[in-house]
N, C-alpha and C positions, 0 to 999 in steps of 0.2 A: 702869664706863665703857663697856665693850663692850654691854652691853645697851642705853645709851643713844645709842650710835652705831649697832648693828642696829637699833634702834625709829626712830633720824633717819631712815635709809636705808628703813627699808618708808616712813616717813612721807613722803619723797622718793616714791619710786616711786609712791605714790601720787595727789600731786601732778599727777606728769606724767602719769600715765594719766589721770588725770581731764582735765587739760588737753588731752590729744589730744584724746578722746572731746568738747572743748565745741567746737574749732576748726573754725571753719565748711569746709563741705567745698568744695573747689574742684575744678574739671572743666579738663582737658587745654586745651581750646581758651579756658580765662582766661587762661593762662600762656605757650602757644606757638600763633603762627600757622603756618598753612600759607602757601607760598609762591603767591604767584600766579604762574600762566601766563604770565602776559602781559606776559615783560620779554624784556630783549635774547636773543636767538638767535640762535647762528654752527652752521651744520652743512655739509658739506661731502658733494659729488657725485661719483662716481669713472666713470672711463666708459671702455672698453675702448682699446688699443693704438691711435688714427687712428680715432675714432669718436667722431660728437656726437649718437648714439642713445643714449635713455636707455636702462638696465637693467632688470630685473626690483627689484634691491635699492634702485635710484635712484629708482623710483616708490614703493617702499614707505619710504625717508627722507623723500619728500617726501611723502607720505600721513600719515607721521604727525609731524610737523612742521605741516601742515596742520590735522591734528584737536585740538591740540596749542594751538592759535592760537585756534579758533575760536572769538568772541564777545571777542576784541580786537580792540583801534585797533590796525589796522597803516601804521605813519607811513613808513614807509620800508625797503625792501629791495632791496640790491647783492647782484649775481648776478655774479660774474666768473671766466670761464673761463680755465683755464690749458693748457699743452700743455709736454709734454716736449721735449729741443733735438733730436729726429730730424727730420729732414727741412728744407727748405726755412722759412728766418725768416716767409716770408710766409704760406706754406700754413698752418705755428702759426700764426701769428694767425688768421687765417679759420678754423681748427678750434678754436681756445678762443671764440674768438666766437658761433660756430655751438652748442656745447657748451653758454653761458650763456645764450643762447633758447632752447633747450631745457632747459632749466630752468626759463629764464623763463615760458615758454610753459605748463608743467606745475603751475607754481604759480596762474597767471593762471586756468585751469582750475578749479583748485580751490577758486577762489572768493577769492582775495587780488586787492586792488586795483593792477590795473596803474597808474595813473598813480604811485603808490610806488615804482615799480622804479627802478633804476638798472643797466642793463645796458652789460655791457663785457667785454674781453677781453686777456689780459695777454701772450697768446703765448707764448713761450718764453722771455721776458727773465728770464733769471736762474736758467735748468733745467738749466745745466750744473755739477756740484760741483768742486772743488777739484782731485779726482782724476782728470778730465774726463769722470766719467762721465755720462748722462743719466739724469735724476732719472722716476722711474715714477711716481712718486707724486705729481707735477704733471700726471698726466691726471684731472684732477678740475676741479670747479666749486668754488666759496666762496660761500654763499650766509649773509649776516648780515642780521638783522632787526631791524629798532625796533618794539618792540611796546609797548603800555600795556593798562591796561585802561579799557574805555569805562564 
């Protein structure tokens, strides 16, 4: 009985060797796509202490975010500047403001369609935390994108 269940078992292995070796062979890209490019994008601008100059690292997000895009529909993109609660409620707004066209400004550049934009400015509302401290990390832009492929 052992010989005739070692002789099943090579006759098995058999079997399946042979069935590998008939099974049509398939390549990577039958089974998994790559993801397109060209779907929603949120990246974010950070911009110095009371400054709506961009940076060095802020032209290089928006540099490649830009390359990134290229040869999609771009349907729409909001650019909104924020600012931390130092200083006067109004001077924030006019410095997130300021902040989001210069962004705006830097992507229009680049070749994205300005009528797409939606630019604005959120000021301060909402940059002080619990502990009353002033939030840093509100000197940045929000920049989110609708994108498809054409």
């Amino acid at each position: 009985m052992r010989t005739v269940f070692a002789g099943g078992a090579v006759a098995l292995a058999a079997l399946l060797a042979a069935g590998c070796s008939l099974a049509p062979t398939m390549k990577r890209s039958d089974i998994v796509a790559e993801p397109s490019p060209c779907t929603a994008k949120r990246f974010e601008v950070y911009f110095a202490e009371g400054e709506a100059r961009l940076t060095d690292a802020a032209r290089q997000a928006i540099g490649l975010t830009a390359t990134q895009l290229q040869g999609c529909a771009i349907r729409k993109v909001q650019v909104i500047g924020l600012a931390d609660a130092s200083g006067a409620a109004s001077a924030n707004q006019g410095l997130s403001e300021r902040r989001a066209a210069a962004v705006a400004d830097a992507l229009a550049a680049a070749g994205w369609p300005a009528p797409a934009f939606e630019v604005g400015g959120a000021g301060d509302e909402g940059a002080v935390t619990a502990s009353g401290a002033s939030e840093p990390l509100r000197r940045r832009t929000e920049v989110l994108v609708d994108a498809a492929p054409r």
